[in-house]
C-alpha positions in Angstrom: 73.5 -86.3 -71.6 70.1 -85.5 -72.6 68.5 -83.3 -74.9 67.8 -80.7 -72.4 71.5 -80.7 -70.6 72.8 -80.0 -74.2 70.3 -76.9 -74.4 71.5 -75.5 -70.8 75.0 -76.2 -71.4 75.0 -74.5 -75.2 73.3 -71.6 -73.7 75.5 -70.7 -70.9 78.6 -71.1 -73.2 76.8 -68.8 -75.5 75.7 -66.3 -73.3 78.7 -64.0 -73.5 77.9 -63.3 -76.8 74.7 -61.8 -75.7 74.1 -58.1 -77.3 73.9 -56.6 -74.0 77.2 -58.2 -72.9 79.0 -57.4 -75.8 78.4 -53.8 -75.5 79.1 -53.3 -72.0 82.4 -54.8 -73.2 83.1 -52.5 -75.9 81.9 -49.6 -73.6 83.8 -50.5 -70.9 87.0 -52.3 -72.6 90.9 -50.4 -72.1 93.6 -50.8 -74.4 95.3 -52.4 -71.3 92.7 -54.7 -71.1 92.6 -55.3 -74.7 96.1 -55.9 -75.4 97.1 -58.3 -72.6 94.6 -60.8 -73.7 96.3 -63.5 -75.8 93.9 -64.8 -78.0 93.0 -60.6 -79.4 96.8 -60.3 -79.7 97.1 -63.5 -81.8 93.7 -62.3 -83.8 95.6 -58.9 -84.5 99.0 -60.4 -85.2 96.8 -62.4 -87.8 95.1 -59.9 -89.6 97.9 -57.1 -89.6 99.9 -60.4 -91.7 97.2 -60.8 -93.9 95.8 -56.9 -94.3 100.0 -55.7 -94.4 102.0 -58.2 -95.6 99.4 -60.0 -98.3 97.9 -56.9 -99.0 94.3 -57.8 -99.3 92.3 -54.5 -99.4 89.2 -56.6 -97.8 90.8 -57.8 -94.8 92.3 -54.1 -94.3 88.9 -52.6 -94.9 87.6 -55.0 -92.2 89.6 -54.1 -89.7 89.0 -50.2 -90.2 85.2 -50.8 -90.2 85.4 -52.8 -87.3 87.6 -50.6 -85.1 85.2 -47.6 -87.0 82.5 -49.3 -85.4 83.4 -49.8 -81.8 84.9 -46.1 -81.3 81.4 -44.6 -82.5 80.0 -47.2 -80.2 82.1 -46.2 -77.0 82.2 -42.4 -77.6 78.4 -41.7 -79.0 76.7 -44.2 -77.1 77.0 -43.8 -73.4 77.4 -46.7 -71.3 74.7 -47.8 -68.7 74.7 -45.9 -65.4 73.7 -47.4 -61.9 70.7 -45.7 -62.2 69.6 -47.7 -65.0 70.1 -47.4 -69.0 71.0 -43.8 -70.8 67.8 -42.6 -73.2 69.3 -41.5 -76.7 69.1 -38.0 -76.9 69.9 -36.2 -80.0 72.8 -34.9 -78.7 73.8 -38.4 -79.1 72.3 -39.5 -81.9 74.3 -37.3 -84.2 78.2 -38.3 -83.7 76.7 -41.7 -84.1 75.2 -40.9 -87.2 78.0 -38.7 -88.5 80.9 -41.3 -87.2 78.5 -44.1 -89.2 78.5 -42.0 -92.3 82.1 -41.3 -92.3 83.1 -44.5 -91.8 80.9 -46.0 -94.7 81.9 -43.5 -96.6 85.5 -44.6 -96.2 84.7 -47.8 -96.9 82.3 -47.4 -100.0 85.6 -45.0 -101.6 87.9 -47.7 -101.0 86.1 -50.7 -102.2 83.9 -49.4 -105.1 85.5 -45.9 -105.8 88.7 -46.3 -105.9 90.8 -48.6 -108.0 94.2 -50.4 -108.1 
């Protein structure tokens, strides 16, 4: 293979992770969908072990930013209509902001704040 065919091949195993892609996912995503995919159950299974059992206060505050992050995402930002993509209103723009602050907040008590 050339130089090129490497390019074009890298590129269309990358292009899933493409912003645009990766929030219609989270937009769009089920629990049903979620759960009955092996590889997110075996990355859950994973870091429930290592946030529950091991107790490591960085791998538990991970996960709660992360699953912070993609319910502000579903709920405050609208997913893309037929007619084309949603402006951001301020109507909007708040629960995003508030869910953001929240969540940091959360995080910044339990890493900085508060100790063992």
């Amino acid at each position: 293979m050339d130089k090129q065919q490497i390019i074009e091949k890298t590129v269309e195993v990358l292009r899933p992770f493409e912003t645009a892609n990766i929030m219609n996912t989270i937009q769009t995503m089920t629990f049903k969908d979620l759960f009955t995919n092996p590889v997110t159950l075996l990355i859950v299974v994973l870091l429930l072990y290592f946030g529950l059992i091991k107790r490591s206060k960085a791998v538990l505050l991970t996960m709660f930013g992360l699953a912070g992050t993609i319910c502000i995402l579903r709920y405050a930002m609208p997913a893309a209509s037929v007619d084309g993509p949603v402006e951001t209103s301020l109507g909007s723009l708040v629960p995003f902001v508030v869910g953001g602050v929240i969540v940091g907040g959360v995080i910044v008590y339990f890493a900085f704040i508060k100790s063992e």
